[in-house]
KEBADREN-165290 format. One record per residue (C-alpha): residue number from 1; residue in three letters; x negated, y negated, z negated. Coordinates in steps of 0.1 Angstrom, whole numbers, plus 5000, padded with zeros to 4 digits. Layout:
N
[rec NUM ALA [X Y Z]] ...
This chain:
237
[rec 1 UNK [5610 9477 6905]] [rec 2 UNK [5573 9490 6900]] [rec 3 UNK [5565 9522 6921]] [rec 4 UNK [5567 9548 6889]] [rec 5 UNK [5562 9579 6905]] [rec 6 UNK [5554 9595 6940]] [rec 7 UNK [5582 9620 6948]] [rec 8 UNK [5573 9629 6985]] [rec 9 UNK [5538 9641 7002]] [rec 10 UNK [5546 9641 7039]] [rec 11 UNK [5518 9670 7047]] [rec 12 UNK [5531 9672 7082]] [rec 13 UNK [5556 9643 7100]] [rec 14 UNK [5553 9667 7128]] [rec 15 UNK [5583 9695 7133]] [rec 16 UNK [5584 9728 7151]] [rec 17 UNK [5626 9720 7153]] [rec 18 UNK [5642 9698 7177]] [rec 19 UNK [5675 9693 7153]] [rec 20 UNK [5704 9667 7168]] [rec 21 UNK [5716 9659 7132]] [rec 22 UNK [5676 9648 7124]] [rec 23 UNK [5660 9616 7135]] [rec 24 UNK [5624 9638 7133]] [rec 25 UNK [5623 9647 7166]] [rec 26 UNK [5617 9600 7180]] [rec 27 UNK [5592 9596 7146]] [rec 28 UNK [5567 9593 7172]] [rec 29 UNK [5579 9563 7187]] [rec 30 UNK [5583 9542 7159]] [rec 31 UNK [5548 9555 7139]] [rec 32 UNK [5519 9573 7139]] [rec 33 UNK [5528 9610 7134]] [rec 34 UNK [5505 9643 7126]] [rec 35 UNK [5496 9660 7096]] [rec 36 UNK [5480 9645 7067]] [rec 37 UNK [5440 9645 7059]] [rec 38 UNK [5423 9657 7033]] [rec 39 UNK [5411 9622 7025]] [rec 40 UNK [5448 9608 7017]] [rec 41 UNK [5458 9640 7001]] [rec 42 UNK [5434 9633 6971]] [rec 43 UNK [5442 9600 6973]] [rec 44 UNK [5476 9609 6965]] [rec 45 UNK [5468 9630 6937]] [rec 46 UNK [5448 9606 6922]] [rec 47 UNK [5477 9584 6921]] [rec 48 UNK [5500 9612 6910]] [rec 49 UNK [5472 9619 6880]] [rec 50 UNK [5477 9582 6873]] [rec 51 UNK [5516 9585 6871]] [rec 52 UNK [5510 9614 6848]] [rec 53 UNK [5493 9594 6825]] [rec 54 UNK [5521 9569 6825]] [rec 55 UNK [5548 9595 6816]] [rec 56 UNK [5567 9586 6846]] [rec 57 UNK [5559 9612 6872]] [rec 58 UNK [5587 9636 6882]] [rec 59 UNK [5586 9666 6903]] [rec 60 UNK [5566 9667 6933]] [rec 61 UNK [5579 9674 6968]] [rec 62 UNK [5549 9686 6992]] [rec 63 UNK [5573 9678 7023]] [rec 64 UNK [5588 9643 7036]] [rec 65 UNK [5602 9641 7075]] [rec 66 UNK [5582 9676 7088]] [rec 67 UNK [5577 9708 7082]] [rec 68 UNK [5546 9716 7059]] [rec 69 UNK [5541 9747 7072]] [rec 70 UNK [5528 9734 7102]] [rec 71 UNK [5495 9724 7081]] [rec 72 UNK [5470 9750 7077]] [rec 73 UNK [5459 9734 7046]] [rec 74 UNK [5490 9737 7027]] [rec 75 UNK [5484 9762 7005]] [rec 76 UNK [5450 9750 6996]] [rec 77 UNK [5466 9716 6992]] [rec 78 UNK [5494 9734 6964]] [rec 79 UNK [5464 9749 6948]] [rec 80 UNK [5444 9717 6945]] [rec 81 UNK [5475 9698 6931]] [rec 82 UNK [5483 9728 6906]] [rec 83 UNK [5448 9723 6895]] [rec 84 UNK [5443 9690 6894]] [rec 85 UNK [5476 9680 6874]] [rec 86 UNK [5497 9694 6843]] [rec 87 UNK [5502 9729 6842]] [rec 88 UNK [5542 9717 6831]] [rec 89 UNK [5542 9698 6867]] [rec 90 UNK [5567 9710 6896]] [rec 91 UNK [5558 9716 6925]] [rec 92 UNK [5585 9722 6952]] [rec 93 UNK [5583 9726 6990]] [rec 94 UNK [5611 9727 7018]] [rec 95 UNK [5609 9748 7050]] [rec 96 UNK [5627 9759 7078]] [rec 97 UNK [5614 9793 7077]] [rec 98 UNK [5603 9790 7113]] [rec 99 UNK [5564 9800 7103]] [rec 100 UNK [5572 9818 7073]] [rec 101 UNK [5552 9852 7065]] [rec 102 UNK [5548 9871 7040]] [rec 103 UNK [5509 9861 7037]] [rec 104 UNK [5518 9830 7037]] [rec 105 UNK [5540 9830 7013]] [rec 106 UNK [5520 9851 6991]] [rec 107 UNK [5492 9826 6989]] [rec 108 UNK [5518 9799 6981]] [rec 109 UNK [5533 9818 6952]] [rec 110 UNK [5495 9825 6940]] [rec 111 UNK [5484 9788 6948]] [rec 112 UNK [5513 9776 6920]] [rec 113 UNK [5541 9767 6939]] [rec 114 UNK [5573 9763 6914]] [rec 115 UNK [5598 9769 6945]] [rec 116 UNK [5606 9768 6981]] [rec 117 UNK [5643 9756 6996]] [rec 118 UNK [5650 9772 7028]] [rec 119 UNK [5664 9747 7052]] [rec 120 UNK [5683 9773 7069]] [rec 121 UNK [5690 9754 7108]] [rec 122 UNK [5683 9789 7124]] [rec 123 UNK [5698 9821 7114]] [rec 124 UNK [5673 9844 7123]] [rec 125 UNK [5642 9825 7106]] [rec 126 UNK [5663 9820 7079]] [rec 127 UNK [5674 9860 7071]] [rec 128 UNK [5637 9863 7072]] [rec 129 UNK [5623 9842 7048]] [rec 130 UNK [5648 9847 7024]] [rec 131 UNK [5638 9881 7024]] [rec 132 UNK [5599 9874 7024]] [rec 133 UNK [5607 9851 6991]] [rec 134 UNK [5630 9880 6978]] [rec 135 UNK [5603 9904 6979]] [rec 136 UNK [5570 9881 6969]] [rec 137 UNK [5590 9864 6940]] [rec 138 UNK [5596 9828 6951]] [rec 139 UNK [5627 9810 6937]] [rec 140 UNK [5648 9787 6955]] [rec 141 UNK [5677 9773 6974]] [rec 142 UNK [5692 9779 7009]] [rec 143 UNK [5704 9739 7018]] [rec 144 UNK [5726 9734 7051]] [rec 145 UNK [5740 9702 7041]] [rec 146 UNK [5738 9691 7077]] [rec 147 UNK [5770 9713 7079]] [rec 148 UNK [5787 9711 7044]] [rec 149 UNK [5774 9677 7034]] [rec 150 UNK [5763 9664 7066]] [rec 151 UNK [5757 9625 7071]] [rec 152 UNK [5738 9602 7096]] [rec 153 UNK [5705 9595 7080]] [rec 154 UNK [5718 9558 7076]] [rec 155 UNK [5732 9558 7109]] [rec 156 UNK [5697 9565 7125]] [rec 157 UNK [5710 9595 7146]] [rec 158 UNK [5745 9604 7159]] [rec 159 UNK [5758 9624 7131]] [rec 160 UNK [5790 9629 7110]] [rec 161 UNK [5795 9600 7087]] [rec 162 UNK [5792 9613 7051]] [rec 163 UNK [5824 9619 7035]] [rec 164 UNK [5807 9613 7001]] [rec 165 UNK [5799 9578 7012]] [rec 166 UNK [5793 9547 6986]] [rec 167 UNK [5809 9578 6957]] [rec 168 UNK [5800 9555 6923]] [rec 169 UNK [5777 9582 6910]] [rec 170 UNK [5754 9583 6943]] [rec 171 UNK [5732 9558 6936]] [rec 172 UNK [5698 9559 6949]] [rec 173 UNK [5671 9572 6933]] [rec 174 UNK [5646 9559 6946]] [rec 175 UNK [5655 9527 6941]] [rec 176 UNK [5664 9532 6904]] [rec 177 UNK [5632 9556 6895]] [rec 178 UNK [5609 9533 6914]] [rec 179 UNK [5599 9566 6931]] [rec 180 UNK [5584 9565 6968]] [rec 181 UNK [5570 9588 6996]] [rec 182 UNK [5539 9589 7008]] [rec 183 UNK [5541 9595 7047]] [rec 184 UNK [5514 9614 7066]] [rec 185 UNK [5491 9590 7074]] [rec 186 UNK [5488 9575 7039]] [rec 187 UNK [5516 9549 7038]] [rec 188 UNK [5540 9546 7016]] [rec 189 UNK [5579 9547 7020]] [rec 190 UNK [5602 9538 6994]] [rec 191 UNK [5627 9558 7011]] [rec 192 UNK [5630 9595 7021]] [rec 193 UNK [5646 9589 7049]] [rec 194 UNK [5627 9564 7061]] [rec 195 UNK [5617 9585 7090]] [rec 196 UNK [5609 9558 7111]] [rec 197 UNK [5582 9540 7090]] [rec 198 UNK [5603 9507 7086]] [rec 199 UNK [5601 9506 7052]] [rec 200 UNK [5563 9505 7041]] [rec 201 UNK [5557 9487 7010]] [rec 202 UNK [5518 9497 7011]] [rec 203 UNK [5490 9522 7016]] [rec 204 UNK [5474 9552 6991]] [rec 205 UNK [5439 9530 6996]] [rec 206 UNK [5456 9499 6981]] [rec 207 UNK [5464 9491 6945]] [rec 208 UNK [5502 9506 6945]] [rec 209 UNK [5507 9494 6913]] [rec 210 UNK [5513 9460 6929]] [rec 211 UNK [5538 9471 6948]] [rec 212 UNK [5579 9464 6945]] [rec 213 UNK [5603 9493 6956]] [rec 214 UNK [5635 9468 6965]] [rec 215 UNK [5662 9476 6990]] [rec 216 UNK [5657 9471 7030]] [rec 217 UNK [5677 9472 7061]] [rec 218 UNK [5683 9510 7058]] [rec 219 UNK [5703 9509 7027]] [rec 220 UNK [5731 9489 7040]] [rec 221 UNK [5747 9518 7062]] [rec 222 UNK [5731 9546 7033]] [rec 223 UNK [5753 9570 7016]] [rec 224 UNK [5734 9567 6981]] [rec 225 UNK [5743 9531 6962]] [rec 226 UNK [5720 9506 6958]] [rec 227 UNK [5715 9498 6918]] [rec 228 UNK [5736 9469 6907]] [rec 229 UNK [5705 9450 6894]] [rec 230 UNK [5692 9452 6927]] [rec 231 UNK [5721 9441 6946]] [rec 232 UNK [5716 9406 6953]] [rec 233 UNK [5683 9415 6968]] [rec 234 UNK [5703 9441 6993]] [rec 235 UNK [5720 9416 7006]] [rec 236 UNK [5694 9394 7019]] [rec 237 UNK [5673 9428 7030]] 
């Protein structure tokens, strides 16, 4: 399938947490890891704008395999997206509260973010955020699926196998929406997982409309289901 819409903008691959369930912590062994420029954020709006157009965009996720929060152009990045696309587009961002303050949360609320999830791996960052969003006015979720849905990233780290694994109505997303992430450095995923960089199908400088979102190694030991249509070519991934 086509790449239809970009789901993920990995401002930051880099992580103030060092979590044993999350394969974040070796990025920098398999890829280039920092936090993403100016230069490929546009770019990735531009292809967002085009996706727009289409009628195929969905919701945008201003996080991939970091935390956000470590760039100190996110909320200027929120507010150039929430200017430059529909007014009807969501914008959502994940956190693990570790920098969370209630400036910064304030100029994300007034830059147009549509909510925050609180990745909550540490209590006391946690309780404090969800109070800074409580009093500032920023919906969202609390998520700690590593506990109540935990699984092993594709068997990438030494985790609890998922007990959900291969259920009939998991099946992948991204493969089915032709949806992709677009990692720090410009590249593009067509996994969210893909923490490691091994499944780059191209670059936010290239002509992305060229490219295929098909199944790779990953999705062999992944607890989503690869789309029938698409499993022949799983199999020789």
């Amino acid at each position: 399938m086509k790449i239809n819409t970009i789901n993920s903008i990995e401002i930051s691959s880099l992580c103030n947490n060092k979590c044993p369930y999350c394969p974040v912590p070796l990025q920098s062994k398999h890829r280039k890891t920092g936090l993403m420029t100016w230069e490929v954020f546009k770019k990735t709006i531009e292809w967002v704008k085009y996706f727009c157009r289409q009628g195929t965009q969905l919701e945008i996720n201003m996080f991939g395999c970091g935390e956000s929060t470590l760039n100190p152009d996110l909320v200027k990045m929120v507010e150039y997206a929430r200017h430059n696309l529909p007014f009807r587009q969501i914008i959502h961002l994940n956190t693990n509260g570790n920098n969370m303050t209630e400036e910064l949360a304030r100029g994300l609320k007034n830059a147009g973010i549509t909510e925050i999830d609180i990745t909550g791996h540490d209590p006391r960052a946690t309780a404090k955020t969800i109070r800074i969003f409580r009093k500032v006015g920023i919906n969202g979720n609390l998520s700690v699926d590593y506990m109540t849905r935990p699984n092993n990233w594709a068997r990438q780290v030494d985790w609890f196998e998922p007990e959900y694994f291969k259920a009939p109505n998991m099946v992948c997303p991204w493969l089915d929406r032709g949806q992709v992430m677009v990692m720090s450095d410009g590249n593009i995923t067509r996994c969210c997982i893909d923490a490691f960089g091994r499944g780059i199908i191209t670059n936010v400088f290239e002509d992305i409309t060229k490219a295929e979102v098909t199944p790779f190694f990953l999705c062999r030991d992944c607890h989503h289901v690869v789309p029938a249509r698409m499993e022949v070519i799983r199999r020789v991934a």
